[in-house]
C-alpha positions in Angstrom: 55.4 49.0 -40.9 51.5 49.2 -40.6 51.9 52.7 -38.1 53.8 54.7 -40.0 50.8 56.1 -42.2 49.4 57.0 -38.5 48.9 59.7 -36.8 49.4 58.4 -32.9 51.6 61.0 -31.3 49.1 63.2 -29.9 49.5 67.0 -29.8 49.7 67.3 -25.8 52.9 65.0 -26.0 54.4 67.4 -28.1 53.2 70.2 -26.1 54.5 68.5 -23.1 57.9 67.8 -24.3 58.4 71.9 -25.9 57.1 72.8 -22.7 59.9 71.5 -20.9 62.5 71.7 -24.0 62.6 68.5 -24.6 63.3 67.9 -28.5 61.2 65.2 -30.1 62.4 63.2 -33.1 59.7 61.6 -35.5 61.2 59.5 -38.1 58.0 58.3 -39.2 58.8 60.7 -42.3 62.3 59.0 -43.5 60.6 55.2 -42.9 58.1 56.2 -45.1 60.5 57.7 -47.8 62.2 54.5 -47.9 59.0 51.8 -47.4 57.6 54.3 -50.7 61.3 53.5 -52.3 60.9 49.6 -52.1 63.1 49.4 -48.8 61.7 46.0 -46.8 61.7 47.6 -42.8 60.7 44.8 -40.9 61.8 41.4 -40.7 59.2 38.9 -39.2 58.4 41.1 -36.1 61.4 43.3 -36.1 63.1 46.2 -38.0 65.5 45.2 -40.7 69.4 46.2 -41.0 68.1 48.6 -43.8 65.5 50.2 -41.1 67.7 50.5 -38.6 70.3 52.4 -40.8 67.6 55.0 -41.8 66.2 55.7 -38.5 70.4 56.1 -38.0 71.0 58.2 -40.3 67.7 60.0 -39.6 68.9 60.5 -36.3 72.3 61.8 -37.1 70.8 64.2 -39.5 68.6 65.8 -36.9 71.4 65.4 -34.1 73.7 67.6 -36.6 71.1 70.6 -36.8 71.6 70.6 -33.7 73.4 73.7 -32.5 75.7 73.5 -29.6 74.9 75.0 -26.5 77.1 78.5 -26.0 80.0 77.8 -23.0 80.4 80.4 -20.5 84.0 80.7 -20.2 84.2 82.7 -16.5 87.5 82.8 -15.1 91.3 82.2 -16.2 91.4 78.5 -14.3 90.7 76.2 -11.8 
């Protein structure tokens, strides 16, 4: 995976997306980790099993740091 050594996600897209609280996930960081490992990410033209698992589990990770929203409980029903 030739872009994952680059820096393409500009600054004012990040800006933009904490601007409106929108979370952005780059998993540049965990591909890399596992191309640097040996891991082969692409087949032909498209990601491998192996990839897609890491950018998986990448996502799961980040997902679970996630804390949940508080619930306001306001009244006793419907």
């Amino acid at each position: 995976m030739r872009d994952l050594d680059a820096d393409f996600r500009a600054p004012a897209f990040d800006a933009a997306c904490a601007l409106d609280g929108v979370r952005c996930l780059d998993l540049r960081p965990v591909l890399r980790d596992a191309r640097d490992r040996g891991v082969d990410l692409l087949e032909v033209t498209h990601w491998s099993p192996e990839a897609h698992a890491i950018a998986a589990a990448g996502l799961v990770k980040a997902l679970q740091a996630i804390e949940p929203p508080a619930v306001a409980v306001s009244g006793s029903g419907p």
